[in-house]
C-alpha positions, -999 to +999 in steps of 0.1 A: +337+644+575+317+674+577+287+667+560+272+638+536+254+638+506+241+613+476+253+605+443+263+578+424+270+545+437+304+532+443+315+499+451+349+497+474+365+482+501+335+489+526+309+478+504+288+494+477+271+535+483+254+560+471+267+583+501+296+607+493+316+626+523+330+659+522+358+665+540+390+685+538+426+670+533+458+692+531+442+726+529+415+708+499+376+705+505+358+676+483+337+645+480+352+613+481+329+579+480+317+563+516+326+530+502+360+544+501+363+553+537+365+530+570+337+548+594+330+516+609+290+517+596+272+520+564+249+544+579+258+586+573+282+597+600+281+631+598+248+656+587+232+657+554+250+684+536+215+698+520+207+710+558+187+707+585+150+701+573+159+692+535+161+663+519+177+653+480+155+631+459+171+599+448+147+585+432+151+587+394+136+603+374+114+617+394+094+610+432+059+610+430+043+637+452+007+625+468-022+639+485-017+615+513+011+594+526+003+565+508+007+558+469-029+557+466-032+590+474-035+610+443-005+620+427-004+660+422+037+663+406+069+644+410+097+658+418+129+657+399+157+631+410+186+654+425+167+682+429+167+691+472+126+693+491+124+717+521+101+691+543+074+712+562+066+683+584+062+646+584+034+615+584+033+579+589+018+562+563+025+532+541+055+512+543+080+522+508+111+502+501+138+521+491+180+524+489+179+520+528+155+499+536+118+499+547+104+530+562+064+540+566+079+578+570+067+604+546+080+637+539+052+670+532+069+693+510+058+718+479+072+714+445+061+737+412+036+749+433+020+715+445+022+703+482+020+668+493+037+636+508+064+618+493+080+585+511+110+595+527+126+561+513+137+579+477+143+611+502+185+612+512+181+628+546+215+615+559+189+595+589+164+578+594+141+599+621+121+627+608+139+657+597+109+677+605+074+678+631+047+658+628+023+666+606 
């Protein structure tokens, strides 16, 4: 597997993911569905294809983008589901629930010329640390 990404969920003989692998079979590069593959986790075993310091938004149809890492923070854009955030640097802030689970990490980034936080729980990093510094 050589990198991960998100997309629609599939249900297979590993459970149910929104995770697709791309990997490389007889001389062929494409995605084919995590749920479909025996890793031996559930978790992303390889890097987020979107690189180092990006993230893609998963959250449909857009991610609300606030002015502090919480969603009482005032909300300045969203940005659009699919669309990949370069994240500048990240907070702690209030606990969001998302695909993954619970996590109090939020991503700064700038979209349409707006910058703010977003929870990193809607954000498909490929892991659950920070891709970036603190804030």
């Amino acid at each position: 597997i050589r990198c991960t990404d998100v997309g629609d969920s599939v249900k297979g003989r590993y459970g149910a993911s929104l995770i697709w692998d791309v990997t490389t079979y007889s001389g062929r590069t494409g995605y084919v569905p995590d749920a479909l593959v025996l890793t031996g986790t559930n978790n992303p075993v390889a890097p987020a294809c979107v690189g180092t310091g990006n993230g893609r938004i998963v959250r449909a149809p857009c991610l609300e983008l606030h002015t502090r890492a919480t969603e009482a923070g005032t909300v300045v854009d969203c940005v659009p589901q699919h669309n990949v955030a370069t994240i500048s640097c990240t907070a702690q802030g209030q606990a969001i629930t998302g695909p993954w689970g619970t996590t109090k990490l939020w991503d700064r980034t700038s979209y349409a010329n707006h910058t703010g936080f977003m929870t990193d729980a809607w954000v498909y990093t490929a892991t659950a640390n920070p891709v970036a510094h603190r804030c």
